[in-house]
C-alpha positions in Angstrom: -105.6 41.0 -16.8 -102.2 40.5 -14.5 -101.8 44.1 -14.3 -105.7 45.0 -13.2 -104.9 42.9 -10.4 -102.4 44.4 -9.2 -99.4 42.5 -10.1 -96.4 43.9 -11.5 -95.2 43.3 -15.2 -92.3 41.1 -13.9 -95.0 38.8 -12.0 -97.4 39.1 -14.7 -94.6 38.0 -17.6 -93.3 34.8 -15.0 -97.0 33.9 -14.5 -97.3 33.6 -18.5 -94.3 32.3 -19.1 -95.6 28.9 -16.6 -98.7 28.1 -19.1 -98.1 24.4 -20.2 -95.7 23.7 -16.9 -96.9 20.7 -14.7 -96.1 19.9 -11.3 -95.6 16.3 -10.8 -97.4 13.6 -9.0 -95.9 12.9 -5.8 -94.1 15.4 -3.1 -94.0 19.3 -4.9 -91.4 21.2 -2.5 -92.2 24.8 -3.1 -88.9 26.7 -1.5 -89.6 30.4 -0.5 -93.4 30.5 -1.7 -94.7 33.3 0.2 -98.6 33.5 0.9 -101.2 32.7 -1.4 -98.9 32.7 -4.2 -100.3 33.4 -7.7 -98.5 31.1 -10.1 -100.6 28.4 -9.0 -103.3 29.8 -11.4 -101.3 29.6 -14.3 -98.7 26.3 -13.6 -100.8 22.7 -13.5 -101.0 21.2 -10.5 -102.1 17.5 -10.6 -104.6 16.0 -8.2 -101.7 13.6 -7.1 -99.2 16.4 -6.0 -98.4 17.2 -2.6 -97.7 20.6 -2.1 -95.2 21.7 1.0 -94.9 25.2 0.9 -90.7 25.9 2.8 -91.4 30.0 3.6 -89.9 30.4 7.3 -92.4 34.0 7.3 -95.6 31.9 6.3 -94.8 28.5 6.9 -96.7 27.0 9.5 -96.2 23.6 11.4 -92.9 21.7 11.7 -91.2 23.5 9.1 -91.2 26.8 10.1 -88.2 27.4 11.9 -86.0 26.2 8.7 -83.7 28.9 7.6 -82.8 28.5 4.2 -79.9 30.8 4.7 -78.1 27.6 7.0 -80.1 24.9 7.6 -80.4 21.6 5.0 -84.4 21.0 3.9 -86.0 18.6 5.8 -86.6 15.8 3.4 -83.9 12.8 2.9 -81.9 12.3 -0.5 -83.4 11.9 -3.4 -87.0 11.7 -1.5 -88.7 15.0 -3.6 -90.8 14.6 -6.8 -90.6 18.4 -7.8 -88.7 21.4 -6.6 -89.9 25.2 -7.3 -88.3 28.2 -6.7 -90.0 31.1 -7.7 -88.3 35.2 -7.0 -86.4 33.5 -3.8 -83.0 33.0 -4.7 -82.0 36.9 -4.8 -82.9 37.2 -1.4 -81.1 34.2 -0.1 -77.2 35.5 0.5 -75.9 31.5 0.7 -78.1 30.8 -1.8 -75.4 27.8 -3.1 -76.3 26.2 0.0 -80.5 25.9 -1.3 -79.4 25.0 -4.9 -77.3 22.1 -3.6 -80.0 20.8 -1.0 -82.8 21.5 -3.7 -80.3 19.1 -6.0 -79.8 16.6 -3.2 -83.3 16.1 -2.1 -84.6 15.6 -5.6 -85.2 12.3 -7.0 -83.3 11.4 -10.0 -84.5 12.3 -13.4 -86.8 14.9 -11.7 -87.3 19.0 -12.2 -86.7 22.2 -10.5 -88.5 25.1 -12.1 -88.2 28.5 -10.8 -87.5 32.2 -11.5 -85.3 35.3 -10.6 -86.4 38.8 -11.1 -83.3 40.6 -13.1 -84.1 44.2 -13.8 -86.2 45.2 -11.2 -86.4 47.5 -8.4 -85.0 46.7 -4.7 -87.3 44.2 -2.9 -86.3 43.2 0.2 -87.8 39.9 1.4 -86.9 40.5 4.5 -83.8 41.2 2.4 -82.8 41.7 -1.0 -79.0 40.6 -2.2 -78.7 39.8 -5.4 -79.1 40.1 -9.3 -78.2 37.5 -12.1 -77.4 37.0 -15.3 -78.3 34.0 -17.2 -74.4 33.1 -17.5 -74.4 33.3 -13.6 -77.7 31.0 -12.8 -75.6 28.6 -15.4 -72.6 28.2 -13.6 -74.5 28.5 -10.3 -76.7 25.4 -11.0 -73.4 23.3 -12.9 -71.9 23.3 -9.4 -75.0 22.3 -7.7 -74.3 19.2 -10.6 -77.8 19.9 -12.5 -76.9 19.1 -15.8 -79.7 19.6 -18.1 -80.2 23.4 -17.2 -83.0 25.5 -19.9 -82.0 29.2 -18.8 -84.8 31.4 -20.5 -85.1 35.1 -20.4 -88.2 36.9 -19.8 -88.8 40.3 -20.8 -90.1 43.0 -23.9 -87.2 45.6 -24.2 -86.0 48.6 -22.1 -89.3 50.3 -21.7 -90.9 47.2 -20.3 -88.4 47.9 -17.7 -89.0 51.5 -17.1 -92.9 50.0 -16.8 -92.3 47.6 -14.3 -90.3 50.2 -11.9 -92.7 52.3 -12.2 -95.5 50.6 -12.0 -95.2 49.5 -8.7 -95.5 52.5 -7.2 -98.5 54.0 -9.3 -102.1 53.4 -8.9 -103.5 50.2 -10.9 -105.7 52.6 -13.2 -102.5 54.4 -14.4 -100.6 51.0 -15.2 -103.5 49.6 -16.7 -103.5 52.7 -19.4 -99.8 53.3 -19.5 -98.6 49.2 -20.5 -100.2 49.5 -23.8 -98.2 52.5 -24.9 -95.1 51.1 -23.3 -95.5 48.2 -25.1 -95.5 49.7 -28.4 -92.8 51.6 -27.9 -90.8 48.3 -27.0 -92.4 46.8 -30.7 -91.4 49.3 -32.1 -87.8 49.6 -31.0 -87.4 45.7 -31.5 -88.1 46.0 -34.9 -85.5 48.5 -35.5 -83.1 46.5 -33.0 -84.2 43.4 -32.1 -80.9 42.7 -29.7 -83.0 44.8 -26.9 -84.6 42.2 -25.7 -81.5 39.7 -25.0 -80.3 43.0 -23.5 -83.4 44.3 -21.2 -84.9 40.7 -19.0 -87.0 41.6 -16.6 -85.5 38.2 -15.0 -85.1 34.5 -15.8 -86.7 31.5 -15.8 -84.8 28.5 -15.2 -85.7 24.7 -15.7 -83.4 22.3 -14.7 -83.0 18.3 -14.7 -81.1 16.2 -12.1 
């Protein structure tokens, strides 16, 4: 259903993998959220929840002139109820600098959920640095001083991949006919070696306690 919309596998497998996720009650920071983003269909958002979308291109209002590349968030310590970061991070060069403010302005005993694309076509945002492995977003959110950190790869097998790089770039009707037949192909090689799909993320998701 993802993909008749539109949205690529790497999107469609992120959206999924948010099913049973709740936002708390209180103020939700979403960092880098983009317009009209589509996770909020699949992630529960309580009545109670506050939701300040931090996106310097579609953020309107006092907050648009942050730049998450230098400037600390707007909100004092420990003053957040819930932090989200959802396919930012790789296109924020100092992005130890949002990690550590995202840890600061987050109350105690509260969650950051978010997600990094892995293998996946350049995407720039307006730019496009980086790629991670799961050992990297570890030690990157350790020195932030998270410390109960769920690192959890998304993704079938290597012609998931192929898929998703392609599919971007071909018409909806065409991905909508070609995913099943990928997908068994990724079945089927995952029986025979079911190490491909530790190997082959499309990215990660990442839960993390303060």
């Amino acid at each position: 259903k993802n993909i008749l919309k539109g949205k690529t596998l790497a999107r469609s497998m992120m959206n999924l993998s948010l099913v049973g996720q709740s936002l708390e009650e209180g103020l939700v920071l979403d960092i880098g959220g983009g317009k009209k983003p589509s996770y909020f269909d699949f992630i529960n958002v309580p009545n109670g929840a506050t939701v300040i979308n931090l996106d310097k291109q579609h953020t309107l209002g006092e907050n648009k002139n942050i730049d998450l590349e230098k400037d600390p968030l707007p909100y004092g310590n420990e003053s957040v109820d819930h932090v989200i970061m959802f396919n930012v991070l790789e296109h924020i060069y100092h992005h130890q600098l949002v990690v550590k403010e995202a840890y600061r302005v987050l109350r105690h005993g509260k969650t950051l959920v978010g997600f990094v694309p892995f293998l996946v076509n350049y995407h720039p945002d307006p730019n496009d640095y980086f790629r991670y492995t799961g050992e990297a977003l570890q030690k990157i959110f350790e020195e932030a001083d998270f410390r109960d950190i769920s690192i959890i790869p998304i993704g079938y097998g290597p012609f998931a991949i192929h898929f998703n790089n392609l599919s971007s770039f071909m018409p909806i009707i065409f991905n909508v006919l070609a995913w099943p037949v990928y997908y068994l192909l990724d079945c089927t090689l995952i029986v025979i070696r079911p190490s491909m799909r530790e190997r082959f993320p499309v990215g990660y998701l990442f839960i993390l306690k303060k």
